[in-house]
N, C-alpha and C positions, 0 to 999 in steps of 0.2 A: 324339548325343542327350544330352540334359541331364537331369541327375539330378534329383529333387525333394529340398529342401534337407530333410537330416537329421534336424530338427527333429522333422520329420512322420515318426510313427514308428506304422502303420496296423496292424491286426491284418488278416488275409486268409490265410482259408480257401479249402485247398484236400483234394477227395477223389475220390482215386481210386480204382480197384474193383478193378483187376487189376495186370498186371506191362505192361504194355504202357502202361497210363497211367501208370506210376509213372517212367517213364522220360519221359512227356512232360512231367509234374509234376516232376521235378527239371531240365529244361529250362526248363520256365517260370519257375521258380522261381528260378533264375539272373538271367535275364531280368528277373524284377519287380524283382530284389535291385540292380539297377542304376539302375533310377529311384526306389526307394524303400531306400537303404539302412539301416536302421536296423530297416525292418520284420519283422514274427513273422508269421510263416507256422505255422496250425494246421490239424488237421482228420485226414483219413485217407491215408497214404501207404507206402511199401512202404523199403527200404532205401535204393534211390537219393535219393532224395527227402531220408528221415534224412541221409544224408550231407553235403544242400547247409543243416542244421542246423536239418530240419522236426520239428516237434513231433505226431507221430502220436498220436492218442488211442485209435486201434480198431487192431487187427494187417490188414492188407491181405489176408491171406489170407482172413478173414471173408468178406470178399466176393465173392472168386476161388473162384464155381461152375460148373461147363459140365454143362449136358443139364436137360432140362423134372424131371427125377425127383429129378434130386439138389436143385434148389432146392425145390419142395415139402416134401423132407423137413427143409430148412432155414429153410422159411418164419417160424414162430413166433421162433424166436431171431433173424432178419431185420429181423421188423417191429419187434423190442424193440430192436433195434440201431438203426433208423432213429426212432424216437420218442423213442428219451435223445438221439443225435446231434444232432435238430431243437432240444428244448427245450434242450442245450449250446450251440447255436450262437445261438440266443435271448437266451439269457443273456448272451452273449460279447459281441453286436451285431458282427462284423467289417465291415470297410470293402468287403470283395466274398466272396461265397462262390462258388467257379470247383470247379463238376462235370467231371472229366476223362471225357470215353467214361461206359460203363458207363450209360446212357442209363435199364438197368430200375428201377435204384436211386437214381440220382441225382436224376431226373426229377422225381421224387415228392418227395425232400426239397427241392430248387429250389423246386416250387411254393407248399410251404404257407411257405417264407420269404421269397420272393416278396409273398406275399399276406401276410407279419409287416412290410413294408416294406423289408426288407433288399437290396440288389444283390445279383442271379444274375448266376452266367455259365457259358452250355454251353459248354466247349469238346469239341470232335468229333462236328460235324452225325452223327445215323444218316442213312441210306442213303433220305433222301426223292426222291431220280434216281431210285432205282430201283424202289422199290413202295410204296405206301401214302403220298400223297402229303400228305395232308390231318392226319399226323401232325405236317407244320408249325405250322399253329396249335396245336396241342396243347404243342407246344415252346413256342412263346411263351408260353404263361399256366406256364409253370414258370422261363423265364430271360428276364431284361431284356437282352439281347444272346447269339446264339450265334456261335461262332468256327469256322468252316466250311475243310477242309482242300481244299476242291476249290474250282475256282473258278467252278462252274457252280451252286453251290449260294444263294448270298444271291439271286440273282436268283428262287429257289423260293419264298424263306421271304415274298420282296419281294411276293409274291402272296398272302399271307396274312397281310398286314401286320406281321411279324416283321425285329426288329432284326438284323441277321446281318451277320459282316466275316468275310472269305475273306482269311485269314492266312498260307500258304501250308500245302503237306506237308512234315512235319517229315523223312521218306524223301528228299526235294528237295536236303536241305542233308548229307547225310549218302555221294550218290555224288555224283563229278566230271562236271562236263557233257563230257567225254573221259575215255573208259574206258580203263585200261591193258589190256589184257590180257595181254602180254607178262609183266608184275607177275603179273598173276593165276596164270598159267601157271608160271610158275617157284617161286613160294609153293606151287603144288600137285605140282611135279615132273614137269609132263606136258610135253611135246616140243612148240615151237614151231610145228613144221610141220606137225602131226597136223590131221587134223577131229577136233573135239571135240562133244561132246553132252551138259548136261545135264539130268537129267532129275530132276523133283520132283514126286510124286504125293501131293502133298498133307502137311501136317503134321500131322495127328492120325491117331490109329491107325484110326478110320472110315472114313477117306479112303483110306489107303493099302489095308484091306481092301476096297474098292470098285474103287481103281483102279490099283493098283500091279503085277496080274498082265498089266495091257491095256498100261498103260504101259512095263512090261520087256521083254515081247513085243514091241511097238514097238521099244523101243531093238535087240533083239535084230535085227528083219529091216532095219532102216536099217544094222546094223554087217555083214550080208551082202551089201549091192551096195552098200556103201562100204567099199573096202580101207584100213587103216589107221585106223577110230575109233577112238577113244579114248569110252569114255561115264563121266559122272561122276555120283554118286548121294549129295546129303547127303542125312542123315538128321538131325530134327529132336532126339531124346534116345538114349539108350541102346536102348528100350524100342521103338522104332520101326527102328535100327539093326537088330535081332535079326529084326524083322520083316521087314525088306528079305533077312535073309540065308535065312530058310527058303522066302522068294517065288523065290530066285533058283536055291534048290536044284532047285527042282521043273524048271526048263529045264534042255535036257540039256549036258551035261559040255561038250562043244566049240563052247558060245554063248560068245560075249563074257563077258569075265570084267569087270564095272563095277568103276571105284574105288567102295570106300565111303569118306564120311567120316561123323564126326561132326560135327556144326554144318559151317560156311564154303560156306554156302549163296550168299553175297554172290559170294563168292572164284568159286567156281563156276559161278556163272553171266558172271561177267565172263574167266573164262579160256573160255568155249565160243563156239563159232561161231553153234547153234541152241541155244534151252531146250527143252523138254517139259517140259511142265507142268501141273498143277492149277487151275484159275477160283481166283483170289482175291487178296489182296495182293502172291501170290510173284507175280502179274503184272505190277504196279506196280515191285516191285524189278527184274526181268528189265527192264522198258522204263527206268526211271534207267541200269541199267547196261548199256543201249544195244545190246540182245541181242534179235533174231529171234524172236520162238518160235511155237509150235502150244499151243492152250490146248484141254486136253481136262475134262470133268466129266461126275460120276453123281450121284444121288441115288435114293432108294425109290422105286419105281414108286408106291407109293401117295404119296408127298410129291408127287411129279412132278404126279401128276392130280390131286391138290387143288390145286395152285399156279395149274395152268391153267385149272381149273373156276371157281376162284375172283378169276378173273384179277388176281392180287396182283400181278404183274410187271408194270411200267409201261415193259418196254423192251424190246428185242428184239436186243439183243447184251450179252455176258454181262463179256469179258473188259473189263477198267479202261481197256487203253489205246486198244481200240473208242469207247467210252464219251467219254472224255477227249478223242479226235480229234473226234465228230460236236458237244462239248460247243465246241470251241476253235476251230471252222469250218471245218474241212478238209474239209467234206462228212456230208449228212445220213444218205448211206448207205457213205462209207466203211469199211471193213473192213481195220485194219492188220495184223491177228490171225488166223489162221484159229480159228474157234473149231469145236470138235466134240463136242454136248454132247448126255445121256443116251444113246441107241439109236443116234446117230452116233459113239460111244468107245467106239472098236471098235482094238483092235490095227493089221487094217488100215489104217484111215481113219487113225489118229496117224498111222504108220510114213509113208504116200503123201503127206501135207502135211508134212512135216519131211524128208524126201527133197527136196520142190519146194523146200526153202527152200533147202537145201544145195546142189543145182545149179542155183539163180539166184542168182549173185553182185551182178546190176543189182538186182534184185530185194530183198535183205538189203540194200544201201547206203540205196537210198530209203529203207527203214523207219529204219535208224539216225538217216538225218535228220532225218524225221518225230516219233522219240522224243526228242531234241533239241529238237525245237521244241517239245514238250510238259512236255519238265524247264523249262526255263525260264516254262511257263506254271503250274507249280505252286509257283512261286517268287513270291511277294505281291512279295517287296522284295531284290533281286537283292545290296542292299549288307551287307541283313542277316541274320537267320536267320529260319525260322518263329514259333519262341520267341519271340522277339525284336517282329515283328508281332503274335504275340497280347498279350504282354505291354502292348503299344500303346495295344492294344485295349479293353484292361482297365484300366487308367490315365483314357483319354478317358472311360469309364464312371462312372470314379471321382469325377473332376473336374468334370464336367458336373453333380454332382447337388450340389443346397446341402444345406446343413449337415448332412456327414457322418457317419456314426454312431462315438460315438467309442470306444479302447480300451477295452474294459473289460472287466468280468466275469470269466471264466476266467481265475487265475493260474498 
């Protein structure tokens, strides 16, 4: 790929909202920095980001809220944040302003610079697969191009006449399309020949309060008519570590004793035979690193009945690599996943489909194949990185529009 020659030396904003995008932001970042060497990169980012020499104007944490309550009480200082940030990047004129994720807040500043004439760009479609579909167009009047990690998604937005490129998943580039396990296995110190099992009920302490007694119970009766497991249990912080350890106390003395760890959740799942696990992205990572599992989830019974009174859900399989398989034609009602959710996440029902999975060895191969042929479809560009395609992405955007808006403003 060929650099844009030096000369040109673009201002381009980027803001992201949490630690998750700030890691995709200093990915991208990289990335732009190779077709645009010379350029400044401003806006809102987290450390990583600073490090590849971003110029943060807001601390990242500002924006980093989780739960309907805590942003309320943070709303006024919110909107003041997003009204200087709008009229700053006004003033700036940047050559693209790129919203990482964080869709509540970025969305809204997208739009009205959008509508100042400035280039948008969403990168990381929300979840139009899976419920409220016609948030599509809503996207499009806030970003002149979204950058879509799935690749069933442009085709969504293409129905609502939005601009959208499926760049791939940045998770894609980060496991080997051949998983070692053997590595994994001896970084953790657990024995070659073992059955192993890990189990991940969730990263937040909601989750694992929901489902982390169904989930041990589980691990507990699969390591009774399996002699020799081994079960492996990261924990996401410290604070969830302590949590795991008072769940476990409650079973009695001569259950299986789990490894814990902290973090190497990757590790872990790539040294085990079967996951147990949580609905969510640890599903996604489990299928890159080419790993079986049982997908189990809870939520309030009263969420539950509004979700389906309200029929928000536009799908009827829960887990990603469900999802991704009926997305990439393997079948419209394939099921690579057992999944077993609300009032079916029961200790039993885990414990009896992760049993099935551990005594069908034909059974676990097909799947590993299956999730193989699925890394490779979330890979846009097999010779490059995701980064790398969005960066692409955002270029052609750039280029395409006449007379650019130039450096200025903010010194």
């Amino acid at each position: 790929m060929s650099s844009v020659a030096s000369t040109e030396s673009p201002l381009i904003a980027l803001l992201a909202g949490e630690d998750s995008g700030d890691q995709l932001g200093a990915d991208l970042l990289v990335a732009l920095r190779k077709r645009y060497p010379d350029a400044r990169f401003v806006g809102i980012g987290g450390r990583r980001m600073q490090a590849q020499g971003f110029e943060s104007w807001y601390d990242i944490r500002e924006l980093s809220l989780f739960g309907f309550a805590e942003v309320v009480s943070h709303l006024p200082r919110l909107l003041r944040l997003r009204k200087e940030l709008v009229a700053r990047l006004l003033a700036a004129k940047p050559a693209a302003v790129i919203g990482i994720d964080a869709p509540d807040f970025n969305l809204g500043v997208e739009q009205r610079l959008k509508q100042a004439g400035l280039r948008t760009v969403h990168y990381v479609s929300p979840s139009v697969w899976a419920w409220r579909e016609h948030r599509a167009e809503k996207i499009g009047r806030s970003a002149d191009r979204v950058l879509c990690l799935f690749p069933m998604e442009p085709a969504i937005y293409a129905r609502h006449g939005v601009d959208a490129r499926f760049t791939g998943h940045p998770l894609a580039d980060r496991f080997p399309l051949v998983s070692d396990r053997a590595a994994a296995r001896e970084a953790l110190q657990l024995p070659q020949d073992a059955p192993v099992l890990a189990v991940l009920p969730g990263s937040r302490v909601s989750e694992l309060a929901r489902l982390g007694e169904p989930f041990l119970d589980a691990a507990r009766r699969v390591a009774s008519a399996l002699p020799g497991l081994r079960v492996v249990v990261p924990a996401a912080n410290p604070r969830m570590l302590e949590q795991l350890r008072a769940l476990l106390a409650r079973f009695p003395q001569d259950a299986v004793a789990p490894l814990l760890l902290y973090g190497h959740a990757h590790e872990a799942m790539q040294a085990a035979d079967v996951v147990l696990l949580a609905s969510g992205t640890a599903t996604l990572e489990a299928m890159l690193a080419k790993r079986p599992m049982v997908v189990g989830y809870r939520v309030s019974p009263a969420s539950y009945r509004v979700a389906k009174l309200l029929r928000m859900l536009k799908t009827d399989v829960y887990a990603l690599p469900n999802i991704l398989a009926r997305a990439c034609g393997m079948g419209e009602r394939v099921m690579l996943v057992p999944e077993l959710m609300q009032d079916d996440c029961t200790a039993a029902k885990l414990a009896d489909a992760t049993l099935a999975l551990f005594n069908d060895s034909e059974r676990r191969g097909a799947i590993v194949a299956a999730f193989e042929q699925l890394h490779r479809a979330l890979r846009a560009d097999l010779d490059g990185s995701a980064a790398d395609a969005a960066a692409g992405a955002i270029g052609e955007l750039m280029q395409h529009e006449s007379s650019p808006p130039s450096l200025g403003g903010e010194a």
